[in-house]
C-alpha atoms as a printed R data frame, in Angstrom:
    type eleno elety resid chain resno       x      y       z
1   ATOM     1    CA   UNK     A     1  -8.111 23.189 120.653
2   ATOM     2    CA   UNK     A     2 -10.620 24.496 123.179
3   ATOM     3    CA   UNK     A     3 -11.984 27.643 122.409
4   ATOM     4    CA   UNK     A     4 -13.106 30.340 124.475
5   ATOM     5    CA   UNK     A     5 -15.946 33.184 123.042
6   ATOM     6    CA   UNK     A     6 -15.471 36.547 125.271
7   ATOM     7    CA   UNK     A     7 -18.007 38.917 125.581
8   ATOM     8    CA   UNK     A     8 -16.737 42.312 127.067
9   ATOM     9    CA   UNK     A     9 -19.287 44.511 128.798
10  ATOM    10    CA   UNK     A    10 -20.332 46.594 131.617
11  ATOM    11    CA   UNK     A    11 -20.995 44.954 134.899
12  ATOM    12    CA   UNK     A    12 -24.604 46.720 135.043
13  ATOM    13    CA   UNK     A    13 -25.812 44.621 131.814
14  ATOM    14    CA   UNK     A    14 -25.095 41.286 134.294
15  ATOM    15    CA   UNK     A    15 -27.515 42.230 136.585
16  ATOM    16    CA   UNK     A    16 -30.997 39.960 137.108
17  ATOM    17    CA   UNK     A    17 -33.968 41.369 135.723
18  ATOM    18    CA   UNK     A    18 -35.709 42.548 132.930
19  ATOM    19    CA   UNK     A    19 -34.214 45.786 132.058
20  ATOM    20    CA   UNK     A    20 -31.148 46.418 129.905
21  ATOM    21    CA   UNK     A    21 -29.624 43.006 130.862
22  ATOM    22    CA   UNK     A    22 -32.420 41.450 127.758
23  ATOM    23    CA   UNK     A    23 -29.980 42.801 125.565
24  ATOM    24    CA   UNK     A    24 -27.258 40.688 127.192
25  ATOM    25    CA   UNK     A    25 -29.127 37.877 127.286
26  ATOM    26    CA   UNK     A    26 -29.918 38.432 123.359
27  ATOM    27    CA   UNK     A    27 -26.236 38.741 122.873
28  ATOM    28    CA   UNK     A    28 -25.350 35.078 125.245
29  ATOM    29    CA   UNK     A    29 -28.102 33.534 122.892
30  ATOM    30    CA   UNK     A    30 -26.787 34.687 119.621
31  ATOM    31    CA   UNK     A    31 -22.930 33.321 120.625
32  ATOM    32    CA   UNK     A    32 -23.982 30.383 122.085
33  ATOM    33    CA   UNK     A    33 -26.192 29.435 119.336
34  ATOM    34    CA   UNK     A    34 -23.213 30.184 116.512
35  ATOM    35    CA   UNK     A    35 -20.117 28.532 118.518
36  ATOM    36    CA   UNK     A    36 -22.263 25.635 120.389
37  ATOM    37    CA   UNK     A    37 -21.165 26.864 123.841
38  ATOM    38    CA   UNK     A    38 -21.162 24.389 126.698
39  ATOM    39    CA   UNK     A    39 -20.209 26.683 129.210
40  ATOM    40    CA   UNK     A    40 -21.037 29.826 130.661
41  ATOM    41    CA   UNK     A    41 -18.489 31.484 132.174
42  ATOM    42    CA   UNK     A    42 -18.377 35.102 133.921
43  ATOM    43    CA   UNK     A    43 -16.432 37.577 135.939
44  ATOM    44    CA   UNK     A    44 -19.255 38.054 138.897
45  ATOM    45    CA   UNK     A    45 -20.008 39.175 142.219
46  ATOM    46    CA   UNK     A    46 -21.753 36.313 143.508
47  ATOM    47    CA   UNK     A    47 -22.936 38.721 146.861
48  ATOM    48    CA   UNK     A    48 -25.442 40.234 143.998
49  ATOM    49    CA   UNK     A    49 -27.275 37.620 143.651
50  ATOM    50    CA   UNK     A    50 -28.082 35.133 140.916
51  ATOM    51    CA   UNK     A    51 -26.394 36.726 137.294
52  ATOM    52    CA   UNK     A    52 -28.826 37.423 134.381
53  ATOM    53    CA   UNK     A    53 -25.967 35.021 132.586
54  ATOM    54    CA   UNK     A    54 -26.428 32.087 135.127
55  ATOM    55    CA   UNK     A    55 -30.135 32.593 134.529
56  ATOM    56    CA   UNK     A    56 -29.106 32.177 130.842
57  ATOM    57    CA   UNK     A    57 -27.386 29.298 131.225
58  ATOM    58    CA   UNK     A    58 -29.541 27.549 133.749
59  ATOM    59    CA   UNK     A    59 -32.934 28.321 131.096
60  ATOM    60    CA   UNK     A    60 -30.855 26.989 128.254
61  ATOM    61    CA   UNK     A    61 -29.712 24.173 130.066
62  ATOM    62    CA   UNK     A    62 -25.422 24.641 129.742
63  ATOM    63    CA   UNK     A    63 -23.087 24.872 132.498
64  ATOM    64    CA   UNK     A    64 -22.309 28.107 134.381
65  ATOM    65    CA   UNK     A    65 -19.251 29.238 136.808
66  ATOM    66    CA   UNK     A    66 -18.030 32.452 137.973
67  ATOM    67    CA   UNK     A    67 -14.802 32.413 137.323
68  ATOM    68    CA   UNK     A    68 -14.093 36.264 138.740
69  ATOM    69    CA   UNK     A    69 -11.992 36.592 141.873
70  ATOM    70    CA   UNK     A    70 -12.680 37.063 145.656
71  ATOM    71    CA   UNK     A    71 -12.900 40.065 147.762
72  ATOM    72    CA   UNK     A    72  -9.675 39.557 149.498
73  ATOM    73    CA   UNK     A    73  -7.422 42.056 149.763
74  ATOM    74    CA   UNK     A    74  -5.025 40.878 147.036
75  ATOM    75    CA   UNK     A    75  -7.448 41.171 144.222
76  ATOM    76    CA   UNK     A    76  -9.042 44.884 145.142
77  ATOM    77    CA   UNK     A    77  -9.049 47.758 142.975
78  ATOM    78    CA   UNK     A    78 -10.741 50.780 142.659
79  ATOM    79    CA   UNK     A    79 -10.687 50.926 147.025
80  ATOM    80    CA   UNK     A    80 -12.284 54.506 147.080
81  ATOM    81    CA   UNK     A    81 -12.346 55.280 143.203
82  ATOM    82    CA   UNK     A    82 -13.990 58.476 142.818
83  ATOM    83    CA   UNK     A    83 -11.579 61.384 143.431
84  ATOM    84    CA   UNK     A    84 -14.326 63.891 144.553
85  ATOM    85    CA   UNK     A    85 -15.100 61.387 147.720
86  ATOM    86    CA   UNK     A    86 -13.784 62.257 151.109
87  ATOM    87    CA   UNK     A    87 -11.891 59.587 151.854
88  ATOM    88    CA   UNK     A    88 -10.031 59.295 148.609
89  ATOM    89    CA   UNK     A    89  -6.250 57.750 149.072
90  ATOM    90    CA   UNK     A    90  -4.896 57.603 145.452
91  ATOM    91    CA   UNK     A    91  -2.530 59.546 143.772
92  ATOM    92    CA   UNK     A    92  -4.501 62.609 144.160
93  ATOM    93    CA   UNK     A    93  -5.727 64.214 147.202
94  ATOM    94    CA   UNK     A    94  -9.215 64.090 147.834
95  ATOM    95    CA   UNK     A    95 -11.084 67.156 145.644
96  ATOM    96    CA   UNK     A    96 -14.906 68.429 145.550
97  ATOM    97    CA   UNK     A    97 -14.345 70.667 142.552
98  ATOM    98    CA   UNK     A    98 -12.507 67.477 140.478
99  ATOM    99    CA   UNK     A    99 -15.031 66.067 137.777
100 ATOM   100    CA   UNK     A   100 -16.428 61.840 138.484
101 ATOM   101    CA   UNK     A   101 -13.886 59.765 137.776
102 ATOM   102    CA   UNK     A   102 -11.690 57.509 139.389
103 ATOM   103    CA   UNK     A   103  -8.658 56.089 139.684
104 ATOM   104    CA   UNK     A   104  -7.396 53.079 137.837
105 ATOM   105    CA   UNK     A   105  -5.899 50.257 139.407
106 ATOM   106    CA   UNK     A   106  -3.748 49.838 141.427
107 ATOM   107    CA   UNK     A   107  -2.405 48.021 138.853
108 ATOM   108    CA   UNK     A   108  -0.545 44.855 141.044
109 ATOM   109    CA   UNK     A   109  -4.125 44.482 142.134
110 ATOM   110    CA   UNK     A   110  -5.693 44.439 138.107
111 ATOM   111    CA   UNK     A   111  -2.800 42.112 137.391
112 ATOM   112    CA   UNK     A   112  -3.360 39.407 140.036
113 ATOM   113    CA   UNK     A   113  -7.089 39.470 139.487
114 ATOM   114    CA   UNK     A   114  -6.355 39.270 135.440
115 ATOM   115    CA   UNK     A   115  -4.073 35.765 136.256
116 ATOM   116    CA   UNK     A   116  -6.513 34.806 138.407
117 ATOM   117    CA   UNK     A   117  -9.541 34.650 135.955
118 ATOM   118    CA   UNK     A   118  -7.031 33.327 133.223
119 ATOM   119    CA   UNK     A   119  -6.570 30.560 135.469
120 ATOM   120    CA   UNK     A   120 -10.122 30.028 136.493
121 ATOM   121    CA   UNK     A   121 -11.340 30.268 132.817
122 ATOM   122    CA   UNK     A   122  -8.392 27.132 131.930
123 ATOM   123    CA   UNK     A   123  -9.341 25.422 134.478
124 ATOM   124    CA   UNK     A   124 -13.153 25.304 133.932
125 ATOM   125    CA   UNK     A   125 -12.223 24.234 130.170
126 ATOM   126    CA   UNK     A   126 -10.575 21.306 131.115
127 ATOM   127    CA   UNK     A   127 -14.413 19.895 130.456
128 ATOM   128    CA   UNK     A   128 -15.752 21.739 127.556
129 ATOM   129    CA   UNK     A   129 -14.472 22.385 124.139
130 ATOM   130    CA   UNK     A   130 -16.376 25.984 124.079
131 ATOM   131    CA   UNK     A   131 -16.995 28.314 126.253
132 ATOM   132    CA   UNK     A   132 -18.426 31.680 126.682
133 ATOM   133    CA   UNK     A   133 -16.559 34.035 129.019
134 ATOM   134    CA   UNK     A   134 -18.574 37.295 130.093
135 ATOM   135    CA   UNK     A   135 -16.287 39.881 131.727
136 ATOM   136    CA   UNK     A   136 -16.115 43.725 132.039
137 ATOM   137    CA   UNK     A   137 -15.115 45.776 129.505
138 ATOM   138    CA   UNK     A   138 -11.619 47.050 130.931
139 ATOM   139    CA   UNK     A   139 -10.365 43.354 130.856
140 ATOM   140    CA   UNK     A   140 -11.211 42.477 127.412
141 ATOM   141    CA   UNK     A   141  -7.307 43.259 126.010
142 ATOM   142    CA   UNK     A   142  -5.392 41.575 128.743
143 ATOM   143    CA   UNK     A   143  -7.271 38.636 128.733
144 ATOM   144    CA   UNK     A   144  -7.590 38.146 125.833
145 ATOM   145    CA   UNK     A   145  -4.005 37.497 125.597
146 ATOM   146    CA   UNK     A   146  -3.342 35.844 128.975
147 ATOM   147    CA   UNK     A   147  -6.183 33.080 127.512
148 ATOM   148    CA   UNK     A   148  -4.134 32.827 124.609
149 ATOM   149    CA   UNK     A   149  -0.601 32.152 126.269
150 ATOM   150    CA   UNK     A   150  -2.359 29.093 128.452
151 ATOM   151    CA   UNK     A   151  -3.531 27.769 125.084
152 ATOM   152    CA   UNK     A   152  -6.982 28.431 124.498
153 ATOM   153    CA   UNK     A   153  -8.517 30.135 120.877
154 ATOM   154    CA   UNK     A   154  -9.828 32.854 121.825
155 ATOM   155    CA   UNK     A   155 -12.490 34.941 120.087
156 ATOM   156    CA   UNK     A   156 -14.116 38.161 121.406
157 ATOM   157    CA   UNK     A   157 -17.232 40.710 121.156
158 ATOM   158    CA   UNK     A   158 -18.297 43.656 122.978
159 ATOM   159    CA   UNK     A   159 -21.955 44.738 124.044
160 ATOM   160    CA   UNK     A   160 -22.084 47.748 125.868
């Protein structure tokens, strides 16, 4: 059975560099090193540049793949998240006097882009027996479980 290692975390941590991200990278060496990963596998913006993970990968001499989705319409959430902006269009009507935070989803949006990854992670397996599958946080429970229904074991971790 293939086996897939998640690591849930915030996308900030996957940024290059040397600042908080050496924690990450601590993290991809310690799982790679105890499950023999092959692959390196991550939900990225590839706009931003090389990931500190593909840097990982590329040093330590495994595969890597983003296996996140596009920017096409289909697959976009949080359009104008934070509910104090201007030019809010959620649920609630734009407000200055409403604390940060925004609005999840919409949730067709979270769903498609949750299949899609699913699918992208399968796929990339097809090759590998182990992977390691970096992805943010708010995924973590849905994929976990989407991974599981197309076969894969699935293990998982969190560094925040």
């Amino acid at each position: 059975m293939k086996n897939v290692v998640m690591l849930a975390t915030v996308h900030q941590l996957q940024m290059p560099g040397d600042g908080p991200n050496s924690r990450l990278t601590e993290c991809l060496a310690y799982l790679s090193s105890k499950f023999r990963v092959q692959i390196v596998m991550e939900e990225w913006a590839e706009e931003l540049g090389c990931s500190a993970a593909a840097k990982f990968a590329e040093q330590s001499g495994r595969a890597w793949a983003n296996v996140g989705t596009s920017d096409e319409d289909q697959y976009r959430t949080y359009g104008c998240p934070n509910v104090r902006h201007p030019g809010h269009d959620g649920t609630l009507p734009p407000d200055e006097s409403a604390p940060g935070m925004d609005e999840y989803g919409p949730f067709s949006a979270q769903e498609l882009r949750e299949d899609r990854m699913a699918t992208n992670v399968h796929a990339h397996m097809q090759c590998y027996e182990t992977g390691l599958f970096i992805l943010g946080i708010a995924h973590m429970h849905s994929l976990f479980g989407k991974l599981r229904s197309l076969g894969l074991e699935v293990k998982g971790y969190s560094a925040l």
